[in-house]
KEKE-3310 file (N, C-alpha, C; in steps of 0.2 Angstrom, whole numbers, plus 5000, padded with zeros to 4 digits):
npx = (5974:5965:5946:5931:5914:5898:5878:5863:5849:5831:5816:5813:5803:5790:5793:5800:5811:5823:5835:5847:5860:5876:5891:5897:5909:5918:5925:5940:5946:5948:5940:5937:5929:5932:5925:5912:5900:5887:5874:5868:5855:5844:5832:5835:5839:5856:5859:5869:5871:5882:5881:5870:5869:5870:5877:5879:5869:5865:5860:5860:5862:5875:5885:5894:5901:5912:5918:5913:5914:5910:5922:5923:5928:5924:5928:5928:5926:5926:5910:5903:5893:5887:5874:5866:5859:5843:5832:5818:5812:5800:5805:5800:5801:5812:5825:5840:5858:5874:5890:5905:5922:5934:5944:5956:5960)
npy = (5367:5356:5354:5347:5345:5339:5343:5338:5344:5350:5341:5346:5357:5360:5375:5382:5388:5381:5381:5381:5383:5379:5381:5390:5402:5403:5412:5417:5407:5408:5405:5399:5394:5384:5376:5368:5357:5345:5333:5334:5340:5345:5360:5361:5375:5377:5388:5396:5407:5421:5428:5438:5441:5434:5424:5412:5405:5393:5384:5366:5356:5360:5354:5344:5327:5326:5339:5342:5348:5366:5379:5390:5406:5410:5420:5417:5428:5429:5426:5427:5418:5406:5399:5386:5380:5371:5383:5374:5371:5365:5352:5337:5332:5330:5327:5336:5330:5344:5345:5355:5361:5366:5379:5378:5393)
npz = (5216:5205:5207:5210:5207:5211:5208:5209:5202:5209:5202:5187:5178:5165:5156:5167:5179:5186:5198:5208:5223:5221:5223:5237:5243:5257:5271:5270:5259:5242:5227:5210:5195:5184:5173:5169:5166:5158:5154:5139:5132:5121:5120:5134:5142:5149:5164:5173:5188:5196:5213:5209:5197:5181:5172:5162:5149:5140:5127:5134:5124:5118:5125:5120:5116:5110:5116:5132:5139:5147:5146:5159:5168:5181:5195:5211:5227:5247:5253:5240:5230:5218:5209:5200:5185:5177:5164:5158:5142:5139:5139:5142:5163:5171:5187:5185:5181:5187:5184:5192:5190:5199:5205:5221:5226)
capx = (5972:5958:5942:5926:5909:5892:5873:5856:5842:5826:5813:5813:5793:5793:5793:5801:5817:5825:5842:5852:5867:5881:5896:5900:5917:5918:5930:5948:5946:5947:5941:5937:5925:5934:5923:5903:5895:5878:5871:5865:5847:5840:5828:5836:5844:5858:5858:5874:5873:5887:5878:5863:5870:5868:5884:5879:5862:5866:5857:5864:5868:5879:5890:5893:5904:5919:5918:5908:5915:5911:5925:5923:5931:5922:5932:5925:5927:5923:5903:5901:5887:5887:5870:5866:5851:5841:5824:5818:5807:5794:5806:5799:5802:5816:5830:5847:5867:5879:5897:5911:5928:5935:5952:5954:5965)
capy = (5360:5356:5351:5344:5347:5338:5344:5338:5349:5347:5339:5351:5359:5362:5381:5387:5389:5378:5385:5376:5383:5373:5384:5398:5404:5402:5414:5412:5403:5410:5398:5399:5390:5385:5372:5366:5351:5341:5328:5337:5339:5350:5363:5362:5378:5378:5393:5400:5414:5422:5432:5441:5441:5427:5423:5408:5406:5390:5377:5361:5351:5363:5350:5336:5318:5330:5346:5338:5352:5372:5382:5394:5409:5416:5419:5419:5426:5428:5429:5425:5414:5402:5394:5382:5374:5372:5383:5370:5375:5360:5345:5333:5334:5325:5328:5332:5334:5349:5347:5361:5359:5373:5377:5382:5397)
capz = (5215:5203:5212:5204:5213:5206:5210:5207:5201:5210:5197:5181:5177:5158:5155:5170:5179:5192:5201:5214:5226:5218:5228:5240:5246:5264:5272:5270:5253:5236:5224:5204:5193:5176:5169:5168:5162:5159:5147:5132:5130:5117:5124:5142:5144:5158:5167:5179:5192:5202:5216:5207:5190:5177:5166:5157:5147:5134:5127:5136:5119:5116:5128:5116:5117:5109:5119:5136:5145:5143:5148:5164:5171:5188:5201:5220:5232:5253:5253:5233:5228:5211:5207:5195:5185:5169:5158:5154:5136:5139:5138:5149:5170:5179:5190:5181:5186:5185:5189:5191:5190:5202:5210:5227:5224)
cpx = (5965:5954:5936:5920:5900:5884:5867:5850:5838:5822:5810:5805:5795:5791:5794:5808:5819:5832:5845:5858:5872:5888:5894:5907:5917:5924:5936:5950:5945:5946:5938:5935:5929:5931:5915:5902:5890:5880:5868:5858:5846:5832:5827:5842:5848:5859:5867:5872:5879:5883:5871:5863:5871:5874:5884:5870:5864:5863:5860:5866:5871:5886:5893:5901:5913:5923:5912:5911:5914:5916:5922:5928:5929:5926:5926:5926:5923:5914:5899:5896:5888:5882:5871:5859:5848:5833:5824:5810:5802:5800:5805:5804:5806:5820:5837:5853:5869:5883:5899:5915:5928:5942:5951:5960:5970)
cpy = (5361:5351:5349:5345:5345:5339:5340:5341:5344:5344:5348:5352:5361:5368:5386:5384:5387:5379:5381:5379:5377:5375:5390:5395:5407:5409:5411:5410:5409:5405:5400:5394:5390:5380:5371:5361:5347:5338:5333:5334:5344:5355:5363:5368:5378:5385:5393:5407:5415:5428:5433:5439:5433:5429:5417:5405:5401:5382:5370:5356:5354:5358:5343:5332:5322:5337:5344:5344:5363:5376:5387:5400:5412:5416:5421:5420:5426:5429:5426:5419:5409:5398:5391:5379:5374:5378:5375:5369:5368:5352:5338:5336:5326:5329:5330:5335:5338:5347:5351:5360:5367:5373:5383:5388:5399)
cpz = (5211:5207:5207:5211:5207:5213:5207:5206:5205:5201:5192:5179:5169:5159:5163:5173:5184:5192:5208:5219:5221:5222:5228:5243:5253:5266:5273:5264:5246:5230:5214:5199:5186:5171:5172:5164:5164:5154:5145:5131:5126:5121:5132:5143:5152:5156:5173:5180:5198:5204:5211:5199:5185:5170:5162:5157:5141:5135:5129:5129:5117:5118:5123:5117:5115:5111:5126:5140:5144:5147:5152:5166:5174:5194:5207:5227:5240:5252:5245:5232:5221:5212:5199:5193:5178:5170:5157:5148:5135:5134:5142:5157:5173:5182:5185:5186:5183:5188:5185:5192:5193:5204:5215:5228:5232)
residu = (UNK:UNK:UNK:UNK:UNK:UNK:UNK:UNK:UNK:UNK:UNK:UNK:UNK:UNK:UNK:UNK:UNK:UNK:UNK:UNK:UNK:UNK:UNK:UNK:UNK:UNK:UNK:UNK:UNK:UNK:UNK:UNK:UNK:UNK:UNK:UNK:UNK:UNK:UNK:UNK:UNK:UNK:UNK:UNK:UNK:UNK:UNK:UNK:UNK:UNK:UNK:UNK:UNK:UNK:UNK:UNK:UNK:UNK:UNK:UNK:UNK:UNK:UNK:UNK:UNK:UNK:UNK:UNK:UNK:UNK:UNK:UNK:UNK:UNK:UNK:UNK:UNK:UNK:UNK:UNK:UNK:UNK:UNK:UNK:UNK:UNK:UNK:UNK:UNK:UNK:UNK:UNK:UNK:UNK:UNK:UNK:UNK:UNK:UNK:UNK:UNK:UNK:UNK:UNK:UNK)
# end
């Protein structure tokens, strides 16, 4: 089953890097990230980490009105971590969303 799952960053500081939990994988569960999307801003790069490592580094207007979704492939399992959040390279300071499209495998 696909799932959908949305966050809000804390408030965004210009030239530094705000991160979020967005999903763990509870025991029992096996679940799998295959999509990501934000409002497209120029100079807000989103960010993804699974556990330590960092798998997506791309300018959020990369997202646009004909592709609003960036294709995913992490799988997760028992223990596994997925954060989320933007750099943000001095474009003004608010709050923004990330959702993940997931299935619970």
């Amino acid at each position: 089953m696909l799932l959908y799952k949305r966050i809000e960053t804390a408030t965004l500081t210009n030239g530094k890097e705000t991160i979020a939990e967005i999903l763990t994988c509870p025991e029992g569960k096996r679940y799998r990230i295959v999509s990501i999307t934000t409002v497209p801003l120029h100079n807000m790069f989103l960010r993804v980490y699974k556990n330590a490592q960092q798998v997506v580094d791309i300018d959020s207007a990369a997202m646009t009105a004909e592709a609003p979704l960036l294709p995913m492939d992490i799988p997760l399992s028992v223990g596994n971590v997925c954060k989320a959040g933007f750099y943000n390279n001095g474009v003004g300071t608010a709050a923004k969303q990330i959702t993940i499209g997931y299935t619970d495998e």
